[in-house]
C-alpha positions as CSV (number, residue, x, y, z in Angstrom):
1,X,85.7,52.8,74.2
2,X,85.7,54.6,70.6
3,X,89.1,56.7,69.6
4,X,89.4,58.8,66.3
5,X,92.7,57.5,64.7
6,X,94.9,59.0,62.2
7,X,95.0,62.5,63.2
8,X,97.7,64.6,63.2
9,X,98.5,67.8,65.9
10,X,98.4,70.1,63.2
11,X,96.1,72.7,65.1
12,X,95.6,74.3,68.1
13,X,92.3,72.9,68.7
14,X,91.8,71.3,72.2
15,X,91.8,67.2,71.6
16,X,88.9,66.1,74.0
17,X,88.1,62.6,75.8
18,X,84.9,62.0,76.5
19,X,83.8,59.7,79.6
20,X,80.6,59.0,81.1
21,X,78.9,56.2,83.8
22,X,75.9,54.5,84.1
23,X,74.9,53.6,87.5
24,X,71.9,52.6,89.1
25,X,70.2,56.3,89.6
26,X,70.9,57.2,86.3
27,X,70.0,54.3,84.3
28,X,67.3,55.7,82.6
29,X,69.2,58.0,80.3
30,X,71.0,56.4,77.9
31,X,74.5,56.8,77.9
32,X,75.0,56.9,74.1
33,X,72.5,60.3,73.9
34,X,74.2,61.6,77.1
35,X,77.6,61.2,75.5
36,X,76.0,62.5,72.3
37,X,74.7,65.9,73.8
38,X,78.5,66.0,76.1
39,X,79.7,65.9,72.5
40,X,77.8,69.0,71.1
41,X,78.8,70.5,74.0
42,X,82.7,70.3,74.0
43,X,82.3,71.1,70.2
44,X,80.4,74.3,71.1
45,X,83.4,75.3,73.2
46,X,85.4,74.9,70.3
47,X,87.1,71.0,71.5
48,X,87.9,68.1,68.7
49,X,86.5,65.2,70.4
50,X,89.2,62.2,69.8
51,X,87.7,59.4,72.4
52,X,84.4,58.5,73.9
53,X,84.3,55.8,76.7
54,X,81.6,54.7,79.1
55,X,80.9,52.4,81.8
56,X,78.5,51.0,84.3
57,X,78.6,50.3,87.8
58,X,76.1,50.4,90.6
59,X,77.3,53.7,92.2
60,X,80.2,55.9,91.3
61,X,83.9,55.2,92.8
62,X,84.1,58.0,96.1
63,X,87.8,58.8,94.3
64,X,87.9,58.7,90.9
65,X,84.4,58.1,90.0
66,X,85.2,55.2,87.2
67,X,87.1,52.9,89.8
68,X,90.9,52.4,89.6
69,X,91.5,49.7,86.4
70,X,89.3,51.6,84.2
71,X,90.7,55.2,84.7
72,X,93.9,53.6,84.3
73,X,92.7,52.0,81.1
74,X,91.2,55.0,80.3
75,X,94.7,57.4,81.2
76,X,96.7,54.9,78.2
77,X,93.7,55.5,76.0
78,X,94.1,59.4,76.4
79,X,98.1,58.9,75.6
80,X,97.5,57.3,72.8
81,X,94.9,59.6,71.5
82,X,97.3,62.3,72.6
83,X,94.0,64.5,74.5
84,X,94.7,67.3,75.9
85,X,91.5,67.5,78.2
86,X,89.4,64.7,79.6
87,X,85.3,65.8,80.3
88,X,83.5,64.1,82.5
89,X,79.5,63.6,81.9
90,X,78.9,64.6,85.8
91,X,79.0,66.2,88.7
92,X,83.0,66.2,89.9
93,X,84.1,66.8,94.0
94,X,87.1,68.6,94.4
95,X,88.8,65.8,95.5
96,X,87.6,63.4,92.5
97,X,89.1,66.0,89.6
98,X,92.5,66.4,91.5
99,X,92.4,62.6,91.4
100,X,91.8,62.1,87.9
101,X,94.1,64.8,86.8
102,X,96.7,62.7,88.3
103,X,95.6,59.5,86.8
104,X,95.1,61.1,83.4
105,X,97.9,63.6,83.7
106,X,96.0,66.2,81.7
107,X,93.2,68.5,83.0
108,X,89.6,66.8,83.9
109,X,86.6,69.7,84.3
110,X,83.4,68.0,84.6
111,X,79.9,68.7,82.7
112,X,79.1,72.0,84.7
113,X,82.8,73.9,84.0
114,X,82.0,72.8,80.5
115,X,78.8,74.4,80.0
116,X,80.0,77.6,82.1
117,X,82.8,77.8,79.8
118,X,80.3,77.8,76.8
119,X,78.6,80.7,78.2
120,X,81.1,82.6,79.1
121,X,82.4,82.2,75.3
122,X,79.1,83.2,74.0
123,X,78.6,86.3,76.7
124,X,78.4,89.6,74.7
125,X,76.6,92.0,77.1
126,X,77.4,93.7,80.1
127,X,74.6,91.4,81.8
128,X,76.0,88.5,80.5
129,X,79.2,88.7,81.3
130,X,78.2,89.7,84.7
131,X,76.0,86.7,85.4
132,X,78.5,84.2,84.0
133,X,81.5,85.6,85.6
134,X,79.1,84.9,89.2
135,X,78.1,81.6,88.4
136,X,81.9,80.6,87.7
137,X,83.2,82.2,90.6
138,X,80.7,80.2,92.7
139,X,81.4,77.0,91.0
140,X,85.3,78.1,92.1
141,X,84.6,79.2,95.2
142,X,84.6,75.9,96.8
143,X,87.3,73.9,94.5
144,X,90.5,76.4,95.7
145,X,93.5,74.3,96.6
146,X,96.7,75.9,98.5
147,X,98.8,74.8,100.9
148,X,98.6,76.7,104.2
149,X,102.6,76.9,104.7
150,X,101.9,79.3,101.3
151,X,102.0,82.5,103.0
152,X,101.1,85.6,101.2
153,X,101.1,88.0,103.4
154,X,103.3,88.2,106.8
155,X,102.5,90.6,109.6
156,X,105.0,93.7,110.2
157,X,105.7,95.3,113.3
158,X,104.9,94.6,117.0
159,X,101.8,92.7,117.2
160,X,101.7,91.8,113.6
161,X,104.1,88.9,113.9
162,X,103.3,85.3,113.1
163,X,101.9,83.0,110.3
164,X,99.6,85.5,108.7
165,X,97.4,85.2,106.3
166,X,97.6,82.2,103.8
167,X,96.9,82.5,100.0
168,X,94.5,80.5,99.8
169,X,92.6,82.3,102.8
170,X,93.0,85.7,100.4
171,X,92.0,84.0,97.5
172,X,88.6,83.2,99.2
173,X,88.8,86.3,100.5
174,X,89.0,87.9,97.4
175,X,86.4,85.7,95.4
176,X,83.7,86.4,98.6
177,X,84.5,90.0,98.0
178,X,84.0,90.0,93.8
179,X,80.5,88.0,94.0
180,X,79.3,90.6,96.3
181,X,79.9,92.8,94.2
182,X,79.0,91.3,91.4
183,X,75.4,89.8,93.1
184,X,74.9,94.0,93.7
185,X,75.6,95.0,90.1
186,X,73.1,92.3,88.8
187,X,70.7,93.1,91.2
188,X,70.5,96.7,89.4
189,X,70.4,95.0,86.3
190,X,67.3,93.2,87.5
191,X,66.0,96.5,88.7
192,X,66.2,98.0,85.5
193,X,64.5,95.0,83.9
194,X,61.9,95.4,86.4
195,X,61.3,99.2,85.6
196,X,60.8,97.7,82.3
197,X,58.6,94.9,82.7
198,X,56.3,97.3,84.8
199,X,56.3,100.1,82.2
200,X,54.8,97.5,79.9
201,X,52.7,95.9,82.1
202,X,51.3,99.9,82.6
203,X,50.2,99.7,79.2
204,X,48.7,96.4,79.3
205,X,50.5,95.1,76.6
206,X,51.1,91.1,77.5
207,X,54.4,89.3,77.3
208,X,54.5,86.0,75.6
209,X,58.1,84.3,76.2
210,X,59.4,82.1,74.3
211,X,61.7,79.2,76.7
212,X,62.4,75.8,75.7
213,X,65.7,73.2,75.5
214,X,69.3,74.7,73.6
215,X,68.9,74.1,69.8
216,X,65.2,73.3,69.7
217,X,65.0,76.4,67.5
218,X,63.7,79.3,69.4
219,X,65.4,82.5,68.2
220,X,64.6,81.2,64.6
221,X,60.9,80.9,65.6
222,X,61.0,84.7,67.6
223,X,62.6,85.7,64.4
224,X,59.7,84.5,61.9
225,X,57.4,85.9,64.5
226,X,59.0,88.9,65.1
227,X,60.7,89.9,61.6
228,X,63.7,90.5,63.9
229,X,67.3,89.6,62.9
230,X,68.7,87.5,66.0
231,X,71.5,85.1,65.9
232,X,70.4,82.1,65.2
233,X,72.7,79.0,64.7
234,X,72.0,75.1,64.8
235,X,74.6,74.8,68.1
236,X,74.1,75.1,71.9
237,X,73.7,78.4,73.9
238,X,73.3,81.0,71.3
239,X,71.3,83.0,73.0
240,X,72.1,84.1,76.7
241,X,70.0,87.7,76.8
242,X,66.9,88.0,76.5
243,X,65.7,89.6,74.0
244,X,61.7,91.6,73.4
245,X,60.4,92.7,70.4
246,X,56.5,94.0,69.4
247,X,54.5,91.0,67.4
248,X,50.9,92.0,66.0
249,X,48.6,89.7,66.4
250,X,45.8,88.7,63.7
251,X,43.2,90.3,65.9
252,X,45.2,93.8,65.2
253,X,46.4,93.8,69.3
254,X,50.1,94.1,70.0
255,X,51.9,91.6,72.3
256,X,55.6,91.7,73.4
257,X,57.9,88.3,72.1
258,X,60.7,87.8,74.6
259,X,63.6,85.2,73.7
260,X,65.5,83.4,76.3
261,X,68.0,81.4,77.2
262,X,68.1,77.5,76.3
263,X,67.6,75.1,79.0
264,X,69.8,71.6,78.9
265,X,69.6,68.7,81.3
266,X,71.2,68.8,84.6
267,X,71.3,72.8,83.7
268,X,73.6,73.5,86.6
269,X,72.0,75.2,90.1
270,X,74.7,78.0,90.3
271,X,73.9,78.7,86.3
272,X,70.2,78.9,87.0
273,X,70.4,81.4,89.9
274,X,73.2,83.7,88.3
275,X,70.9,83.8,85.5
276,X,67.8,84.6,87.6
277,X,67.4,88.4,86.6
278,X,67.3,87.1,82.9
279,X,64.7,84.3,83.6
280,X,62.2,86.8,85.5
281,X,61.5,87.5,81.7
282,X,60.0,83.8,81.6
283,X,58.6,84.1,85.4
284,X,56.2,87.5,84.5
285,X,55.1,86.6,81.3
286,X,51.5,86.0,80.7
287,X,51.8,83.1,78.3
288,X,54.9,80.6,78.1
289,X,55.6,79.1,74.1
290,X,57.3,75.8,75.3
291,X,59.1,75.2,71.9
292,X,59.9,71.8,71.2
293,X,62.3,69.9,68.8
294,X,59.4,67.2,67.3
295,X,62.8,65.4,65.8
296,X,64.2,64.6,68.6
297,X,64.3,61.0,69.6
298,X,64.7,61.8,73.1
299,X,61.9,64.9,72.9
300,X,60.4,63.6,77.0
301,X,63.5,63.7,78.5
302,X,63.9,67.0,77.1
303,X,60.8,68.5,78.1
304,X,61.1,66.9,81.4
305,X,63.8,69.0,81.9
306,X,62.7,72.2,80.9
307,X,59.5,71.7,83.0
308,X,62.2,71.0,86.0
309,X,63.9,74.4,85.6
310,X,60.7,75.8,84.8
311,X,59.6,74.7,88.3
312,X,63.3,75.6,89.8
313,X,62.8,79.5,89.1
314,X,59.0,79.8,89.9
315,X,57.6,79.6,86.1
316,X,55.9,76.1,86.7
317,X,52.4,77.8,87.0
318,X,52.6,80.2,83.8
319,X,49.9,79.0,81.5
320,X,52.0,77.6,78.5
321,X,51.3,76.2,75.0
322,X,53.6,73.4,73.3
323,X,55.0,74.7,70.3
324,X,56.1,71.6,68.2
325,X,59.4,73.0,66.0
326,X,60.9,70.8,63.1
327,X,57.9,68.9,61.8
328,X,59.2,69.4,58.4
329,X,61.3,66.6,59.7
330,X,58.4,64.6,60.0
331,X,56.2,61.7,58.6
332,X,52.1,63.3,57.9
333,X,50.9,60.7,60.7
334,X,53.7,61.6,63.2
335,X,52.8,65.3,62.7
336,X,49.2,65.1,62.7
337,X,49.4,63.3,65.9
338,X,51.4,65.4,67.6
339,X,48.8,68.3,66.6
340,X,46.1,66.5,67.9
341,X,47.6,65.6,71.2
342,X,46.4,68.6,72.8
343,X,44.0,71.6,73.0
344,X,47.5,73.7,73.4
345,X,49.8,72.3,70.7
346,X,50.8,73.4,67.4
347,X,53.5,72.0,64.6
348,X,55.4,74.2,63.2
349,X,58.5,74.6,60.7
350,X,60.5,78.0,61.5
351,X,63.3,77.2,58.8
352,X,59.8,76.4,56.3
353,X,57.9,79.3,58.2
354,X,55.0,76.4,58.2
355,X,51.9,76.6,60.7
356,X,53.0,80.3,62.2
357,X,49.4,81.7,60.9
358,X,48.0,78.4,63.1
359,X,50.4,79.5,65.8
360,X,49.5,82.9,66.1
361,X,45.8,81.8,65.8
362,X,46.6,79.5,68.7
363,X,48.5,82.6,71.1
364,X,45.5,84.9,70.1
365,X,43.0,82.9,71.4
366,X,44.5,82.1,74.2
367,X,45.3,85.6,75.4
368,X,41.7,86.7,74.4
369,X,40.2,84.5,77.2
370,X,41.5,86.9,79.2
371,X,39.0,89.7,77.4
372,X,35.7,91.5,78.3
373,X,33.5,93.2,75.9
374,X,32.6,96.7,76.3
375,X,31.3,99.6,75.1
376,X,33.4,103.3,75.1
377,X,31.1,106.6,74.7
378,X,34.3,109.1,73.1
379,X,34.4,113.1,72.0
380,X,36.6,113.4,69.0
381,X,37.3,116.9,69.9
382,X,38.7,115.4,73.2
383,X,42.6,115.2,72.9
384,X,42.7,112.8,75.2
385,X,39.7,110.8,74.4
386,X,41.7,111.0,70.9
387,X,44.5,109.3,72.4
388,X,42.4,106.9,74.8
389,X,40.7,105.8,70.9
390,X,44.5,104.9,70.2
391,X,44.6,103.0,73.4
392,X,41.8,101.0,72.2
393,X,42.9,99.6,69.2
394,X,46.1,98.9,70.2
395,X,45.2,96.8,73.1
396,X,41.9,94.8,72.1
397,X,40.0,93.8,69.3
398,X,37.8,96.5,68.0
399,X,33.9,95.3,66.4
400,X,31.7,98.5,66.0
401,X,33.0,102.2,66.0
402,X,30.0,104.5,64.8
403,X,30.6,108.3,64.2
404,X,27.8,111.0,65.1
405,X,29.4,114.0,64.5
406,X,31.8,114.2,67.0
407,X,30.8,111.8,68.5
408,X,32.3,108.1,68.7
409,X,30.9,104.8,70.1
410,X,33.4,102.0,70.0
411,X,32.9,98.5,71.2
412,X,35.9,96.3,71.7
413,X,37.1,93.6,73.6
414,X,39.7,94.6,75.6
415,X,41.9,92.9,78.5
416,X,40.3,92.5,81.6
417,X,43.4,94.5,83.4
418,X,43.2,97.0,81.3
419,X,39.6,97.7,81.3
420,X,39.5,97.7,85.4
421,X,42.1,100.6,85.2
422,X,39.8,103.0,82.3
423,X,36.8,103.8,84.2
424,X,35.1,104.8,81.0
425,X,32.9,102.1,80.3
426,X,29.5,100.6,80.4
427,X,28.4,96.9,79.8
428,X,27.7,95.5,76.7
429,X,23.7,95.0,75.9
């Protein structure tokens, strides 16, 4: 058990306790990086973390999870510390966070509320805000407490006598009736988004998005790539809307970059299926950039879980290339290693803007399997075969235009979509 000693409750920053367990299922993870990450978490939510404690036992205590002597132990550590909210590294029952809130005698949320309560601190559109505000009620839903003697409503008049309804019963009531509502505004949001994706997909212009775990350095990467200005900040959940911007391609065709949301580990269901009209994003795209923190000590249990919610939303058959971020950070033989592990992996360095010519190289290539040559007989004086000429260079890779006149013959590889939709073609000799 670690506490942070001589402090002083100068400011109104939340003190935080931080508690985790090893048992036998999860064993594997290793409680110091679990307790690590809980710790970048609380921070993100703006918590001073003043204790860390830990311990192991073959499965979790039904009432309050660490067993009785230890949350006791734990309850004087917290006093001493003087915390003012203990977070726990897992998932919490109803019953066991009313039961540690009396042992503690300060407020217990558990690694879900926490990571709800960072995004619904870094929510800043409508959309956002919609989707968090679901995913919280949901995770509420469930964990009301009342006592049915709390009447909140009696019945008046003949026929309307008797207990009525409770207010716990109209607080259900009420929460049923707000994610409704809030499940049909989203759906509209995902509508739109749809419009959207299908007006692009209209041109043929593919979508290459960008998904990977919180802090491994996406929006810095879309930025480099994109020349956009998105916030981008080495802490967790930065970015909750996606965001698409044009990128040109070194072969002159034009590709859309969308930025998503971070995945985490043990990302929590009700999260991932609020934030479903954001991820279709991820689930249409043609081509998935898995960025990757190379640093990280624990990179496979990071990638495991992004290829877990990747799997979760429907994304687990998009073809996608591993995008290795950070390898500033690392030794020549480490980095060359890692390039050479696969076919579909690049290093990169956003903060060094290193490798993004190889990157680019890389998304290019793999996009132009997905080309056909052909051969385009065009009338200049056509204002539509004019605009069709446009068409062509903006969507594939243009080897031979010859001018006779007013005449033009242009051959191109193009996307195999695309060119099934022109009708204004003939094969390549």
């Amino acid at each position: 058990m670690t506490v942070r000693r001589g402090t002083t409750r100068k400011s109104t920053v939340e003190r935080a306790a931080l508690l985790t367990l090893t048992t036998r299922a999860t064993r594997a993870v290793d409680p110091e990086t679990s307790l690590a990450e809980l710790a970048g978490l609380a921070e993100a939510a703006g918590a001073e973390v003043v204790l860390r404690a830990m311990q192991e036992r073959p499965t979790p205590d039904a009432a309050t999870v660490f067993g009785k002597g230890k949350a006791e132990d734990i309850a004087l550590a917290c006093r001493t510390a003087e915390v003012d909210i203990v977070i726990i590294d897992h998932h919490l029952s109803p019953a066991q966070a009313r039961n540690l809130e009396c042992v503690f005698g300060r407020r217990v949320i558990d690694r879900t509320e926490l990571i709800l309560d960072i995004f619904a601190l870094r929510a800043r559109t409508r959309e956002g805000k919609l989707q968090v505000e679901l995913a919280q009620l949901q995770y509420m839903l469930p964990r009301l407490v009342g006592s049915s003697e709390a009447l909140s409503r009696l019945g008046g008049g003949i026929g309307t006598r008797g207990p009525g309804e409770t207010k716990l019963e109209t607080d259900r009531r009420r929460i049923r009736h707000r994610i409704a509502a809030l499940k049909r505004e989203i759906a509209e949001v995902s509508g739109r988004r749809g419009y959207l994706r299908a007006r692009r997909r209209r041109g043929d212009v593919p979508t290459v998005a960008l998904v990977g775990y919180t802090n491994a350095g996406k929006t810095t990467l879309f930025n480099v790539l994109t020349g956009d200005n998105a916030v981008a900040s080495d802490a967790l959940f930065v970015t909750l809307d996606p965001l698409v911007r044009r990128v040109r391609l070194p072969d002159a065709r034009h590709i859309m970059m969308a930025d998503t949301v971070g995945f985490i580990d043990r990302l929590p269901h009700s999260l991932v299926a609020a934030f479903r009209a954001t991820l279709e994003e991820v689930i249409d795209a043609d081509l998935l950039l898995h960025v990757v923190d190379a640093s990280a000590e624990d990179r496979e249990r990071r990638d495991k879980a992004v290829r877990d919610v990747l799997a979760e939303i429907g994304a687990g058959q998009v073809p996608m290339l591993e995008v290795y971020n950070k390898c500033d950070r690392l030794d020549p033989r480490d980095r060359d290693r890692l390039a050479a592990s696969s076919a579909n992996a690049v290093c990169v360095s956003a903060t060094q803007q290193q490798g993004i010519r190889e990157l680019l190289d890389l998304v290019t290539s793999r996009l132009a399997m997905d080309t056909e040559a052909a051969v385009f007989e065009l009338d200049y004086t056509n204002a539509r075969d004019r605009q069709f000429l446009t068409e062509v260079h903006r969507h594939g890779q243009v080897t031979s235009q010859v001018s006779v006149g007013d005449h033009v013959t242009v051959q191109a590889g193009v996307p195999r979509r695309w060119l099934e939709k022109t009708g204004r073609m003939r094969p390549t000799t």
